[in-house]
C-alpha positions in Angstrom: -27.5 10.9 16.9 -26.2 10.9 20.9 -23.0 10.6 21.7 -23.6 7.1 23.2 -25.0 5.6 19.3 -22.1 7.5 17.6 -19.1 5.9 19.7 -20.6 2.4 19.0 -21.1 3.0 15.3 -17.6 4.1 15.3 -15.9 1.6 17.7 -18.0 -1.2 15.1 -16.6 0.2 12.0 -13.3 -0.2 13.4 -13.3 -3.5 14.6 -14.4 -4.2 11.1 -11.4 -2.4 9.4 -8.6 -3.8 12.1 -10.2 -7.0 11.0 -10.2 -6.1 6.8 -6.4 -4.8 7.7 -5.3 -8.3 9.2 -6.6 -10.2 6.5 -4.6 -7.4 4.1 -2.0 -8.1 6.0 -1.8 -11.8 6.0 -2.7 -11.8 2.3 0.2 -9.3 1.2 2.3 -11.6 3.4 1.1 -15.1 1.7 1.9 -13.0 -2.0 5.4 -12.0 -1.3 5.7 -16.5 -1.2 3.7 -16.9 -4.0 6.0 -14.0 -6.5 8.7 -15.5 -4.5 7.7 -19.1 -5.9 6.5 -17.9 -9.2 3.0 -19.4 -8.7 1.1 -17.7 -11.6 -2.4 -19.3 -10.1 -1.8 -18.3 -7.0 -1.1 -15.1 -7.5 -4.9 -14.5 -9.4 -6.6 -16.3 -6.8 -4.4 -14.0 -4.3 -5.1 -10.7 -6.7 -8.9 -11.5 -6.6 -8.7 -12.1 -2.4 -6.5 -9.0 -2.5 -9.1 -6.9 -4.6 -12.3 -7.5 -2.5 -10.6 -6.7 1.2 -9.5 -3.9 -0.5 -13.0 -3.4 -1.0 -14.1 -4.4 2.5 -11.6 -1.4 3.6 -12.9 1.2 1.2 -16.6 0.7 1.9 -15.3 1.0 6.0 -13.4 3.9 5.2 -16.6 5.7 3.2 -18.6 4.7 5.6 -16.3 6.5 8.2 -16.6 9.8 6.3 -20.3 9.5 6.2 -20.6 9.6 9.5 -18.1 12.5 10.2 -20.1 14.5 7.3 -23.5 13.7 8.9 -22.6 15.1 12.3 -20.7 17.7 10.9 -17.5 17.0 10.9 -15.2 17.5 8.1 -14.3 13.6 6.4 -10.6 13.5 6.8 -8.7 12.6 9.7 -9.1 16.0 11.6 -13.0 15.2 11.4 -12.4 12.5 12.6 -10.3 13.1 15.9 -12.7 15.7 16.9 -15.9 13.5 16.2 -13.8 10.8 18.5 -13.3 13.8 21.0 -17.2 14.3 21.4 -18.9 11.0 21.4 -15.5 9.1 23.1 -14.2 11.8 25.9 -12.6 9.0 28.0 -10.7 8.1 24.8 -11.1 4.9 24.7 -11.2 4.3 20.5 -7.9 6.1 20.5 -6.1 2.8 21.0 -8.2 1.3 18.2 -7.3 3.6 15.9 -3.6 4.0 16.5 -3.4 -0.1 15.7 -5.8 0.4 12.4 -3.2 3.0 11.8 -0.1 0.7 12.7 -1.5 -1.9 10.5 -2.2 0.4 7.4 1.5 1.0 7.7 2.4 -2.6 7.8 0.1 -3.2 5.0 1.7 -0.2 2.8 5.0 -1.5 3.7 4.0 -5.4 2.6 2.6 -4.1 -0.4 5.8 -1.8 -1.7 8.0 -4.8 -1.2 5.4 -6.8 -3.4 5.4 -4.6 -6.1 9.6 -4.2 -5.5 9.8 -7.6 -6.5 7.3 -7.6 -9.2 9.0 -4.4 -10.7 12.4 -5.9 -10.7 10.7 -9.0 -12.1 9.3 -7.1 -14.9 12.9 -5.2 -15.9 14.8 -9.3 -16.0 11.9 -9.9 -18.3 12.2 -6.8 -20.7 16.0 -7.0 -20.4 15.5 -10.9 -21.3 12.9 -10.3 -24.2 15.1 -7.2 -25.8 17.9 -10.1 -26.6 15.5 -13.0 -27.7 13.8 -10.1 -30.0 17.5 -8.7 -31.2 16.4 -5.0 -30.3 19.6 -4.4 -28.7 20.7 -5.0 -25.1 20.0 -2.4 -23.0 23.2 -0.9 -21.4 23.7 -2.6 -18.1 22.2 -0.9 -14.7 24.8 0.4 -12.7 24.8 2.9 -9.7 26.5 6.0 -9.6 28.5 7.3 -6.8 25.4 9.0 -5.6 23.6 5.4 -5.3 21.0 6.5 -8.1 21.3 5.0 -11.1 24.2 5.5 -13.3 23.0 7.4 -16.7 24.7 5.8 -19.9 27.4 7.9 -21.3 26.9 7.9 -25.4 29.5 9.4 -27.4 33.0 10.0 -27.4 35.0 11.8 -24.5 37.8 14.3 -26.3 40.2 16.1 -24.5 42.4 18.5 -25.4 45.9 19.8 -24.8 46.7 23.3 -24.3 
């Protein structure tokens, strides 16, 4: 493959991902409303939109490392700067991939808020069911002075007097 063919393959494939990441984007955006709501059908028909962009990104991203393996280029991100190197020399794809970079953050970012909310969701539900069910209230969260969680103290404190 010449350098020419190589630099459009690549510029395509990410055209296609900052597109898959947008859509990522907007749906992670769209999902942190629906939790935020409580909108249980939503939220599937948002999982299942979630689940094949996901997929749209993966099939980018192996396609990606194909590429770098066939020319000889090792598949991680190293390969793939110096496979950008030889077929783009003006650097013109570097731009492309900073934002598909910028926008995987974003994404990450969206998506550890989501599942924030969902996992403090889930601990009000436990806490909740543990007094319906009678199997004790757990002690009550508090943060120590380190701003980690405090550990429950069980026991008695003695002291003694010398």
């Amino acid at each position: 493959m010449d350098a020419g063919l190589c630099r459009e393959h690549l510029e395509t494939l990410l055209s296609e991902e900052a597109s898959a990441l947008a859509e990522l984007e907007r749906i992670l955006t769209r999902e942190h409303e629906i939790l935020t709501a409580n909108d249980v059908d939503a939220l599937e028909r948002s999982a299942t939109e979630r689940q094949a962009c996901v997929g749209r990104l993966l099939r980018v991203e192996e396609e990606r490392r194909s590429l770098c393996r066939m020319l000889g280029y090792p598949a991680e991100r190293e390969g793939l700067e110096k496979l950008m190197a030889w077929c783009d020399p003006q650097g013109s794809l570097q731009a492309r991939w900073a934002e598909c970079a910028a926008s995987a953050t974003r994404c990450r970012d969206l998506n550890d808020r989501n599942g924030a909310l969902v996992a403090a969701r889930m601990r009000r539900v436990e806490s909740l069911l543990g007094v319906i069910t009678g199997r004790g209230a757990a002690p009550p969260q508090t943060y120590g002075p380190s701003g980690g969680r405090a550990v429950p103290r069980v026991g008695r404190m003695l002291t003694t007097e010398a």
